[in-house]
C-alpha positions in Angstrom: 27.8 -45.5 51.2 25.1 -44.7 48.3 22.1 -43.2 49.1 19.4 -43.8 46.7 17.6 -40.7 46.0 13.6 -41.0 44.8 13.4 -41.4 40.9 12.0 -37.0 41.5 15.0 -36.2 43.3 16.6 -33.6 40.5 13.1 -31.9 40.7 12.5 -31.7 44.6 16.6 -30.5 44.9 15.7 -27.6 42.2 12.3 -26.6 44.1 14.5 -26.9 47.5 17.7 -24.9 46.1 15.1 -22.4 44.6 13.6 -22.1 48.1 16.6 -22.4 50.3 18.3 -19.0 47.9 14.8 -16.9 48.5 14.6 -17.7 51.9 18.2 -16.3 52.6 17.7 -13.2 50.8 14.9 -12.3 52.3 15.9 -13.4 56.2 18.8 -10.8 55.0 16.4 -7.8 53.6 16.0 -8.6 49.9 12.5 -7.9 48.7 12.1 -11.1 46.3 10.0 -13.4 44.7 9.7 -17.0 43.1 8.9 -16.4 39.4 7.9 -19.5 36.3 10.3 -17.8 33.9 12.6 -19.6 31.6 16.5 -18.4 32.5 15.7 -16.8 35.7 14.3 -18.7 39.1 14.1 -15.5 41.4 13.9 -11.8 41.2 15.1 -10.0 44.4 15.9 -6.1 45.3 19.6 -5.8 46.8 19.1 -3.9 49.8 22.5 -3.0 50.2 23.1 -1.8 46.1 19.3 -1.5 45.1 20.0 -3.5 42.5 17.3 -5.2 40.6 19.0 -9.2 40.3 17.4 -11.8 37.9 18.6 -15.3 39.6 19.0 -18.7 37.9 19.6 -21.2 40.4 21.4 -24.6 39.8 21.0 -27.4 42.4 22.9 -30.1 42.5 23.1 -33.3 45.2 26.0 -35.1 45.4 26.6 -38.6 46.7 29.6 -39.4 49.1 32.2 -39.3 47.2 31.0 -37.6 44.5 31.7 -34.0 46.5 34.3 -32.6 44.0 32.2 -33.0 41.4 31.8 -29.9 39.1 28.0 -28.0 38.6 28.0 -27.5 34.7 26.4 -24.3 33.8 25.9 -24.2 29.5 26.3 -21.2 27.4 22.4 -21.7 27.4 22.0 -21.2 30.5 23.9 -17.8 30.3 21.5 -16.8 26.9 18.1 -17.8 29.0 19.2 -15.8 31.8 20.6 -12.7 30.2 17.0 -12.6 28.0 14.8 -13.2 31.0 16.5 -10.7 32.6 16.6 -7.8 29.9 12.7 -8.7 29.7 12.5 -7.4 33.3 15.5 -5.1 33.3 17.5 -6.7 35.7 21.3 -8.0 36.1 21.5 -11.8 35.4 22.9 -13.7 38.6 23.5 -17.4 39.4 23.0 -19.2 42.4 24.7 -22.6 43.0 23.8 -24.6 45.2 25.7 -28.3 46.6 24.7 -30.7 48.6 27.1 -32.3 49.3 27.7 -35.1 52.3 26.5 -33.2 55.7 27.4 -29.7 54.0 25.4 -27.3 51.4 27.3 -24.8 50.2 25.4 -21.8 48.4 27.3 -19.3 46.1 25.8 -15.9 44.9 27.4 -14.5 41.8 26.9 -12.5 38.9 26.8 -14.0 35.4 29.4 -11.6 34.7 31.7 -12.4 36.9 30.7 -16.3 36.6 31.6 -16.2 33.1 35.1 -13.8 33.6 36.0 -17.5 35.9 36.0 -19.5 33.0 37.4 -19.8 29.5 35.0 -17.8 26.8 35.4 -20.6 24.3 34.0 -23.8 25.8 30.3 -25.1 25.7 29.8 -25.2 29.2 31.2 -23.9 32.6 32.1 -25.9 35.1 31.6 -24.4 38.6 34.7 -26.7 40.3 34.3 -28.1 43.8 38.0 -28.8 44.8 39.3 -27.8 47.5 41.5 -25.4 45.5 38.3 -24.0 43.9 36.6 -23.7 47.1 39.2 -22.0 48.9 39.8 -19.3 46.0 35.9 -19.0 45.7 35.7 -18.0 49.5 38.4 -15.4 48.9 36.6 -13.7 46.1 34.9 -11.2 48.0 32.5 -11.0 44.4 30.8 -14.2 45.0 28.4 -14.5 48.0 29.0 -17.6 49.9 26.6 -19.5 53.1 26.7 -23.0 54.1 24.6 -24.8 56.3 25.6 -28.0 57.8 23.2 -30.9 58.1 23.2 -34.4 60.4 20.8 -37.1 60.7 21.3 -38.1 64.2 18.3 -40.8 63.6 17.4 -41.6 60.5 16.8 -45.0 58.4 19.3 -47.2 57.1 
């Protein structure tokens, strides 16, 4: 089944991503804040390390079938994030966040170690949703993961 999404969709799944990251760091203790920056989405105070982490956040919806899809993340990305972040001296992180089918799955990690999980000498980075990926992902305890599982018990068809 396709679901057509509203011509604004990429825009509304950004702002929710955005909101969906904040809002679990700060039900868990981070002080943080929404900021208009290029590179970085959120700023937030680790509670745990007192770290100071300058988050880019890359939402993505998928389709059914289309749940093993990768989330491309360009060297730009990386160069927009890292500046934003030395302007307000804090470590560069990335949040990606998948819809996919009746599961969003949300994963905290540093741009360091995004970019020590893929190969220094291509254009992009593809964050990979196998199963294979996922399972190797969860066992890394450097990359923050939380799901949340969603149902439309009554909805339109």
């Amino acid at each position: 089944m396709r679901i057509e999404k509203s011509s604004r969709h990429s825009k509304v799944a950004g702002d929710f991503g955005e909101t969906l990251v904040l809002y679990w760091l700060s039900k868990h203790g981070f002080e943080c804040a929404r900021v208009d920056h290029t590179g970085i989405d959120l700023i937030a105070r680790n509670p745990h390390t007192d770290e100071l982490m300058g988050i880019s956040v890359k939402s993505r919806s998928r389709n059914p079938g289309k749940e093993k899809t990768s989330v491309n993340i360009t060297r730009g990305d990386l160069t927009k994030a890292e500046k934003a972040c030395e302007a307000f001296g804090c470590v560069p992180y990335f949040a990606i966040v998948v819809d996919a089918a009746d599961l969003m799955r949300v994963f905290v990690l540093s741009m360091e170690h995004l970019q020590s999980l893929s190969s220094p000498d291509t254009a992009l980075i593809g964050w990979k949703m196998t199963p294979e990926h996922l399972t190797a992902y969860y066992d890394d305890p450097e990359i923050k993961v939380f799901e949340l599982r969603t149902a439309s018990p009554r909805w339109w068809e």
